[in-house]
N, C-alpha and C positions, 0 to 999 in steps of 0.2 A: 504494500500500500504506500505509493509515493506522492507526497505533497510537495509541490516546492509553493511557496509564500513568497509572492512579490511584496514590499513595500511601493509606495506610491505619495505623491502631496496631491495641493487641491489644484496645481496648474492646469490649464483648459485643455495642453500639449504636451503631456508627458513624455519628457524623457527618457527612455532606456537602452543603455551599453548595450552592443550590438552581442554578447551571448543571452543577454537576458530574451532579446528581439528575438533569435534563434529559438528560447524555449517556447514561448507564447507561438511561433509561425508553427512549428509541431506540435502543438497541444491540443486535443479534440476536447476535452471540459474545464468550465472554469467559474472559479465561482468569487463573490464579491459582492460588497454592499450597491447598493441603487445606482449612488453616486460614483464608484469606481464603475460600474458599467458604461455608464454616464464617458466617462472619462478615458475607457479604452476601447469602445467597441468596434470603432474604423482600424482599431488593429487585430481581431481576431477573425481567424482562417474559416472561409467557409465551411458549413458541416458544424458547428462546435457546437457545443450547449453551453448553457449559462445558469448555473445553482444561484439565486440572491441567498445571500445573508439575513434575513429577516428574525425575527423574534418569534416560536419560542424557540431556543437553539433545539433543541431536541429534536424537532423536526426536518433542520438542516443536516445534522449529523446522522440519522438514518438514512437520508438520501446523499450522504458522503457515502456511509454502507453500504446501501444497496448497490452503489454504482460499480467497485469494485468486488463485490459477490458475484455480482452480473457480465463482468468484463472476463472474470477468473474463469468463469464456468461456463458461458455460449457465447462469449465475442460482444464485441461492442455495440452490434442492432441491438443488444435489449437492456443498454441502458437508459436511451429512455421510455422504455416501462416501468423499468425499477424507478424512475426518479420522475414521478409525475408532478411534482412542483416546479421541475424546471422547467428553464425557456429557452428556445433557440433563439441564438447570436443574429443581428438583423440581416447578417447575408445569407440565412438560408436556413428555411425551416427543417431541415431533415436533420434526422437523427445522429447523429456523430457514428465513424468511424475508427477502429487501432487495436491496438493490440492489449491485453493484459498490462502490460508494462509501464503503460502509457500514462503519464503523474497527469494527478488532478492537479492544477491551476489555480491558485487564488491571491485576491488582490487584496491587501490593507493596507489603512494608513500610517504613514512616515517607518516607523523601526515594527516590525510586528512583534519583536520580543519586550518593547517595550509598553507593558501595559496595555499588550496588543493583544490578538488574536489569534495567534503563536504559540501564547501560553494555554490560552482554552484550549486547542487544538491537542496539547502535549498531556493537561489534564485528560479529555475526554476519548483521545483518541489516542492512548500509548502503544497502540500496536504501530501508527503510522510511522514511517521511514518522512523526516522531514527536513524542509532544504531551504534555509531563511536568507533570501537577498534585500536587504532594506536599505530602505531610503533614508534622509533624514527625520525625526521626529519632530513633530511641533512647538517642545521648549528646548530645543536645538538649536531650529530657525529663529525663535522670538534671540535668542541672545546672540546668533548671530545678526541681526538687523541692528540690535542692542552693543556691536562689536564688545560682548560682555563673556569676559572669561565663567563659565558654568563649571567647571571641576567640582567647585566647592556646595554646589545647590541641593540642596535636602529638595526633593522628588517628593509630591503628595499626589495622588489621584485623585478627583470626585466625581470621576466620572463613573455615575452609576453607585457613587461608595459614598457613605457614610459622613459623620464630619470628626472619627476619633485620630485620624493621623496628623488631619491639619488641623486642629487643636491641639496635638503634642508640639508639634511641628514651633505653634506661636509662644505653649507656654514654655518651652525650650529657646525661644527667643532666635531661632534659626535666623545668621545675620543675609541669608538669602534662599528664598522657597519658590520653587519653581510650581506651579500648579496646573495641573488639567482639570476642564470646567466640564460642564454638562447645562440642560434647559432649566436643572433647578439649581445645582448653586453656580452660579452666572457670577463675575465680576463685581457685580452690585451687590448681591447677596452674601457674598464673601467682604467686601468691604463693608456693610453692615457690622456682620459678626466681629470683624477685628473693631469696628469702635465700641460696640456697646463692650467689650471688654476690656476696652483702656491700652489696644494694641495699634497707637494712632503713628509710632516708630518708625513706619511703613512709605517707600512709596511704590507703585503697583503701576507696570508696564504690561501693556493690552497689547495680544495679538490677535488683530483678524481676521482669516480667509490669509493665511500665511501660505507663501507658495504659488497663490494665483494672483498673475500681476495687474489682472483688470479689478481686483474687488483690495486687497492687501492692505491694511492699516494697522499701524505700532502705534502707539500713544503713551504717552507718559502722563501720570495723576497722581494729585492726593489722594486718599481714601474719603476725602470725603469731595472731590470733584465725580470719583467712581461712582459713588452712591446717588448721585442725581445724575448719574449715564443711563444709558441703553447701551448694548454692545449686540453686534449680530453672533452668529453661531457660523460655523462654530470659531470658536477664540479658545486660549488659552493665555497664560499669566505668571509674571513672575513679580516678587517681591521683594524688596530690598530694605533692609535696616538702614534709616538715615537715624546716625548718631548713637548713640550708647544702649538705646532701647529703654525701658522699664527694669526698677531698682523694688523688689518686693523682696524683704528679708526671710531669712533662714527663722523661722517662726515667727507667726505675724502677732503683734503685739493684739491684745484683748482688748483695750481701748479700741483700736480701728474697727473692732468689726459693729453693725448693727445689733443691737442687741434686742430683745424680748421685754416689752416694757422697758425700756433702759437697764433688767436688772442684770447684776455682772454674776450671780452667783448662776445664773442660766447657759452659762459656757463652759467649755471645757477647758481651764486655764493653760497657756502656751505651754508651759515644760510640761505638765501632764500630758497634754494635748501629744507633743511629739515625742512622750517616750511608749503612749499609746502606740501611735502607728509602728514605732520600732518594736515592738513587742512583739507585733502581727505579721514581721518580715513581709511588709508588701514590695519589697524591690523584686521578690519571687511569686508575687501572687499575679491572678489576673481581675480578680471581679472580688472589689468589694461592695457590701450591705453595709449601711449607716442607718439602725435603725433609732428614732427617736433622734433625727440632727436636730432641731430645737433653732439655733441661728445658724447652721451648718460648716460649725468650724472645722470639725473632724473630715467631713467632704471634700473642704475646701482644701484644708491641708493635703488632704493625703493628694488633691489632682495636683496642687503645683509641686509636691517632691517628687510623686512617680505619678508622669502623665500616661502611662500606657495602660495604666488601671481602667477600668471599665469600671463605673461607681453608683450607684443603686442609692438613693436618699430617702427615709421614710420618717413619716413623722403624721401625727394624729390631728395636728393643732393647725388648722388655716392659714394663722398668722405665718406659718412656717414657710408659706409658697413665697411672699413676697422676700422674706427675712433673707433666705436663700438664696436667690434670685438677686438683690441690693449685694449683697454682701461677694456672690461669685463674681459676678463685676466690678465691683470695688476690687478683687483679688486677681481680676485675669483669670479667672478659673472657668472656663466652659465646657459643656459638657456632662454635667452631672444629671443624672436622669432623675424625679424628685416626683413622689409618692404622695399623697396625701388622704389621711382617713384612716380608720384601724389597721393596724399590719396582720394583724392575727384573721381580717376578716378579707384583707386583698386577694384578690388574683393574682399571684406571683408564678403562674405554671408557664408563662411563655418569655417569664425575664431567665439572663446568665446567670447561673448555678454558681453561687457565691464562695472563691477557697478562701474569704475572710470576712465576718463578721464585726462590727462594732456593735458593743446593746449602749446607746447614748440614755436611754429613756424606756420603763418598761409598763409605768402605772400599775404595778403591780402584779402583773403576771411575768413575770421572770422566766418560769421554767415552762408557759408554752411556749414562749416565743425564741428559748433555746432549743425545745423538742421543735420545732417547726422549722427552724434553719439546718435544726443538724439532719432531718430527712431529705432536705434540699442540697446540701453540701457533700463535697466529692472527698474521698478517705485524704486525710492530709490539710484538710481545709483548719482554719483557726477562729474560736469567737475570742473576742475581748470585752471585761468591760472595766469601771471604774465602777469602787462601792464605796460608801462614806460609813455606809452603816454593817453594824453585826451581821444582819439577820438578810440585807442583800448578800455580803458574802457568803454565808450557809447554804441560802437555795441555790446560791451559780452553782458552789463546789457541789455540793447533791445531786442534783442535776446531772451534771458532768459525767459527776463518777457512776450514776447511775445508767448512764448512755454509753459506756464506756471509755469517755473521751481522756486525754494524760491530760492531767491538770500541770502547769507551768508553775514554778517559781513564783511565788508570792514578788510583787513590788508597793514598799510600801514610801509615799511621799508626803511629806508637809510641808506648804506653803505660806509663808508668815504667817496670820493668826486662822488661817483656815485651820479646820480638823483632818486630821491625816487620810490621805486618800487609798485606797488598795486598790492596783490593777492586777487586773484577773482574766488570765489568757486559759484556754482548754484546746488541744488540740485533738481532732479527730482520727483514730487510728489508720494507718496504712496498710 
């Protein structure tokens, strides 16, 4: 089963070194998005056929199979039976001719290893034999127009993805971030997110329609000229630290945060605060639970020491949505996913399965809402919490030991005229 993967850009005229030209004059199938058809189809050889790329993959990839089941075992008339989503090439409706041997064809854009379709390919189809010629990529181009040395560029994708990398990405301070965009987070949207978190350090060069020299625009902006943009599609972005960035200390003083009523005994005080997180080794965790965050200092901490954390915020009390919310911004912290309403009574079967726990707050039921995390929690995972009082300490360890979980080292701390506090780590067996 042989693929070869063209790379390709958006030019109207494409490009290709004359052995690439050789494979494509040989080739009887090929396949590619709308636009790369768009793009090469005065160069494919009569007889061909044409797979689109379309959504849901699943059904591209069966008619990658069937074509070579069908080529292997009676010759190339019947592939297109086996592949009746396809289309014939505009010079000629007929069915492709060749041999077994004969590699399917497909076109992506700029590098297909990058962030391409290359890589699905390699996921879904590991039996394939595959043969990558690419082009340049689109934050390639953007910094070569930018004559901007990229070695140093932390790479985020969102295209189709999430926004936890480029959140790491900011509160890492990355002094340059290359970005791929998509229809929903757009330029605009991304510069949004960097203000509302005090990530304004920034200034953000726009590329669009890179490659094709009738439509091609670079631009240079603030973040907040980006935010009253429009940009077409597709673009892509890069970001650059003008000046030192943002200075947010190695444990954020109690005073800055918003607090609950104004009152301070409502927090988890700084040194507690970060010998909590150290307790719970999240430099090794992936997904922590913060239940009971209150003004969400414990969230907020643990996202700016370890941004790779995935972080789950719960809390019973209303006030907590805004409190969280003031306060993650105030800290540069984005990203925290934040709960609101009984936690004993949530829906938590389609959140990430938590290897660390925080209990911030329990109202009194302690031991279900440790029996409740620990059914949820993977062997190895850790709860913590802080007890002021006796009789909090007794039900954690009970509990515990009654689940079978190692109970950790007692840490006991006092803080000028507070009463001494115990943190209380359990860990669940391996």
């Amino acid at each position: 089963m042989n693929i070869i993967i063209i790379g390709i850009t958006d030019t109207p005229q494409p490009f290709f070194p004359p052995e690439v030209l050789d494979i494509i004059r040989r080739a009887k199938v090929f396949s590619g998005g709308k636009r790369h058809h768009q793009l090469v189809a005065h160069l494919l050889p009569e007889k061909s056929l044409w797979i689109d790329i379309t959504a849901p993959l699943e059904a591209v990839f069966s008619q990658y199979r069937a074509l070579f089941h069908s080529s292997c075992s009676v010759g190339g008339d019947a592939i297109a039976a086996a592949t009746p989503q396809a289309s014939a090439a505009p010079h000629s409706a007929a069915s492709p001719t060749g041999s077994a041997s004969a590699p399917l064809v497909v076109f992506a854009s700029g590098d297909p290893l990058f962030f391409g379709f290359a890589n699905t390919l390699r996921q879904r189809m590991p039996e394939a034999r595959l043969t990558v010629l690419p082009a340049f990529n689109s934050l390639q181009l953007l910094a070569h127009r930018l004559l901007m040395p990229y070695h140093d560029m932390r790479i985020v994708s969102l295209t189709g993805r999430p926004w936890p990398d480029f959140d790491a990405a900011l509160i890492t301070q990355q002094r340059k971030i290359g970005v791929l965009t998509d229809r929903i987070h757009t330029p605009k949207t991304i510069a949004q997110r960097m203000l509302d978190y005090g990530y304004d350090c920034y200034r953000m060069y726009v590329g669009e329609h890179l490659g094709n020299p009738d439509k091609e625009s670079v631009r240079s902006l603030t973040l907040g000229e980006v935010a009253a943009c429009e940009f077409e599609q597709p673009n892509c972005l890069i970001l650059e630290m003008d000046g030192d960035g943002r200075h947010i200390p190695f444990g954020i003083p109690d005073s800055a945060f918003e607090l609950l009523d104004g009152r301070e005994r409502m927090i988890t005080k700084m040194p507690i605060r970060l010998l909590s997180l150290q307790t719970m080794q999240l430099d090794r965790r992936t997904v922590l639970w913060d239940v009971g965050f209150c003004t969400g200092s414990i969230s907020i901490e643990a996202r700016r020491l370890f941004p790779h954390l995935h972080i789950e915020a719960f809390e019973i009390r209303e006030e907590g949505r805004r409190l969280i919310e003031v306060n993650a911004r105030r800290f540069g912290a984005p990203g925290i996913e934040v709960h609101i309403g009984d936690f004993l009574a949530q829906d938590i079967s389609t959140l990430p399965r938590p290897d660390a726990v925080f209990i911030g707050g329990h109202g009194g039921r302690l031991s279900d809402i440790i029996q409740r995390v620990y059914d949820v929690m993977p062997r190895g995972g850790c709860i913590a919490m802080n007890s002021v009082t006796q009789q909090s300490q007794e039900v954690f360890c009970q509990t515990c030991e009654r689940l079978g979980m190692q109970l950790q080292p007692v840490r006991r701390v006092a803080l000028d005229d507070y009463h001494p506090i115990v943190i209380l780590t359990a860990i669940k067996p391996s």
